[in-house]
N, C-alpha and C positions, 0 to 999 in steps of 0.2 A: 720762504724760510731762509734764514741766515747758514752760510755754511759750518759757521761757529756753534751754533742750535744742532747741527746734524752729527760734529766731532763729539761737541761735548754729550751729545747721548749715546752716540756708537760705544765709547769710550767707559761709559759706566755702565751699559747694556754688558757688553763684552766681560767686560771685570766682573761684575757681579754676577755672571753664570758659570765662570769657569772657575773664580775665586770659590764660589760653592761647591762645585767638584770636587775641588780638591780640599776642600773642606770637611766634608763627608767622607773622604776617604780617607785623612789625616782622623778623623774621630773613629775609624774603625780599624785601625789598624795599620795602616800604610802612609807609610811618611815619605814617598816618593816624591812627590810634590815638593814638599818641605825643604827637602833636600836640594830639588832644583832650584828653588826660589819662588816654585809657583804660588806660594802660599803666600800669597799678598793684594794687596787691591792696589797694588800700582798699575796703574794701566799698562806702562809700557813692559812690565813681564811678561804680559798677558797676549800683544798686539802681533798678529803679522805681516806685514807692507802689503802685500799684494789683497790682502785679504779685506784690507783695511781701506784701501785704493777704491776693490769693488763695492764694499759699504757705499760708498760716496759716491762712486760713478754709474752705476747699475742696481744701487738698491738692495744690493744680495753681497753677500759674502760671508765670511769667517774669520776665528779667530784662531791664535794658538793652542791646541789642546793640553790641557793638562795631562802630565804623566800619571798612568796610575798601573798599580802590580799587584795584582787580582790575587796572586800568591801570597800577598800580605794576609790577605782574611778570613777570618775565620769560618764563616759561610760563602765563598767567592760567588756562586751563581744571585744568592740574597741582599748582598754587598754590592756587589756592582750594578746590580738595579735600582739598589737607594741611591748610591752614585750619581749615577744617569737621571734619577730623582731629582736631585738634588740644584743640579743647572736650569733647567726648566720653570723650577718653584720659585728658586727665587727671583726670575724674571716677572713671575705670575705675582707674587706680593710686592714687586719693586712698583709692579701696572696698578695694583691696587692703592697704593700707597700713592701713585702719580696721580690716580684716576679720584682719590678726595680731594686730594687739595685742590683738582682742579675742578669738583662741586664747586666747593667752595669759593675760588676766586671768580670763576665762572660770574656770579652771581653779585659781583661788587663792581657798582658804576664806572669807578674809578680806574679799574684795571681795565673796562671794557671800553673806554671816551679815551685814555691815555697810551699816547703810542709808545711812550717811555717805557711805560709798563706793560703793554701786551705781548711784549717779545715773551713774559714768564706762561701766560698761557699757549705761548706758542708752543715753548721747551718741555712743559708738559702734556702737549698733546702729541709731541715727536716722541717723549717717552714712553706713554702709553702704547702707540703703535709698535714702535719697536719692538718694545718688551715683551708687548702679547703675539706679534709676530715671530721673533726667537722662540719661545716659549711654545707654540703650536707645532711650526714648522721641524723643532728640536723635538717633540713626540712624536714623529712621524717612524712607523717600524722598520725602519732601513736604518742599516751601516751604513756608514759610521755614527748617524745620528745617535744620540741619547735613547731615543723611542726603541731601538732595538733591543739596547740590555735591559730595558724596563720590561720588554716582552719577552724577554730571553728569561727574565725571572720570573717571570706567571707561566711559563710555560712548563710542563713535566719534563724531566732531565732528559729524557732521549728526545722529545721534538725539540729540545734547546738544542739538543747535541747540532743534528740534523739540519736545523737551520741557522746553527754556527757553520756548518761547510759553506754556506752559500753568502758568505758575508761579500769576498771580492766580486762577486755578479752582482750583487743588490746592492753595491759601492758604483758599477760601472751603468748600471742603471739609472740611479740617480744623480752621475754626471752627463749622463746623456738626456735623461730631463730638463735638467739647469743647462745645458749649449745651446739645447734646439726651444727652450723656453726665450733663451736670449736673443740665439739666431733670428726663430721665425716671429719673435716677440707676440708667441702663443702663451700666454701664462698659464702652461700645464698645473704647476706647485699652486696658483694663486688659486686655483679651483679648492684645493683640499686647505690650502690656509688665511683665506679671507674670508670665508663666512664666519666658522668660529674666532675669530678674530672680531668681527663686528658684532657677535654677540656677548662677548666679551666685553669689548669697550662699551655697551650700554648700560650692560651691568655693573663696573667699573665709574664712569665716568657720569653716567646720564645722558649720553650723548651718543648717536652712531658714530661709527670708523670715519663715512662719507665728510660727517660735520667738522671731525676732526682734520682731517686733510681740506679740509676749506678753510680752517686756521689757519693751515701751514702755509696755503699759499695766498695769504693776504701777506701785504708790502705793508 
């Protein structure tokens, strides 16, 4: 896979989860975002070097978060889980949207016999993965993840409360996950987001996770 195929989806992966953040919260009430700049699908308002670095060199990393001020809204604990909603989803209909047309192209000689043109089913099977990967991995119920305030809002006001105390432990947690993931190149995370992630991409695409990363690494 071209490293150009790996920017240019990092690049729209990243925008398009955190441009809906702040999109969601700019519709409820809080225009912090707005304010910042974040309210944009420029990518580069969105990007953070190092973060952006690990995309590419390690297959894992982050993006800049959006600002968001919970004291804007009107329901903050119901609000901020549509929020956290909201990053997520739209990676999951970005996958869906990747995963037809690549039905479709799949399916046309021309794209499949022509190396001119195979590069396009490459870029969408690097979307697909991405996408459904952010998207899984970002509902995971740990801080800072997205998946917390989603849980944080299904939960009853005092076990929210309760497991609002313990956000910096279950932050240092799963950076100790992702070290010793990297270090011992045990893929702890990959256990809890590669299956739904492949059954995702079948349902999506037609196609397993496996088959797609056998696109990617054809030359």
């Amino acid at each position: 896979m071209s490293i150009f195929i790996l920017i240019a989806v990092i690049l729209y992966t990243i925008t398009i989860h955190e441009y809906s953040h702040g999109w969601m919260a700019h519709k409820l009430g809080d225009n912090t975002a707005y304010l910042a700049g974040r309210l944009t699908l420029n990518p580069i308002s969105h990007l953070d070097l190092v973060g952006t670095l690990m995309f590419i060199f390690l297959h894992f990393g982050y993006a800049k978060p959006v600002p968001v001020n919970a004291m804007n809204f009107k329901n903050p604990k119901k609000d901020m889980m549509l929020v956290g909603i909201a990053g997520p989803f739209s990676n999951l209909i970005s996958a869906l949207g990747f995963g037809f047309i690549f039905r479709i192209l799949s399916g046309n000689e021309i794209i499949l016999s022509n190396p001119n043109y195979f590069f396009v089913l490459q870029l969408l099977a690097a979307a697909i993965i991405l996408n459904l990967a952010i998207a899984v991995f970002n509902i995971l119920p740990i801080f800072p993840l997205d998946g917390s305030h989603i849980l944080k809002g299904l939960l009853p006001a005092e076990l929210a409360y309760k497991y609002n105390l313990y956000n910096r432990q279950f932050m240092f947690i799963l950076i100790a996950i992702i070290a010793i993931s990297i270090i011992a190149g045990i893929p702890i995370l990959g256990f809890l987001v590669w299956p739904p992630v492949n059954i995702l991409a079948k349902l999506f695409s037609g196609v397993s996770l496996h088959t797609l990363e056998q696109i990617l690494a054809l030359h």
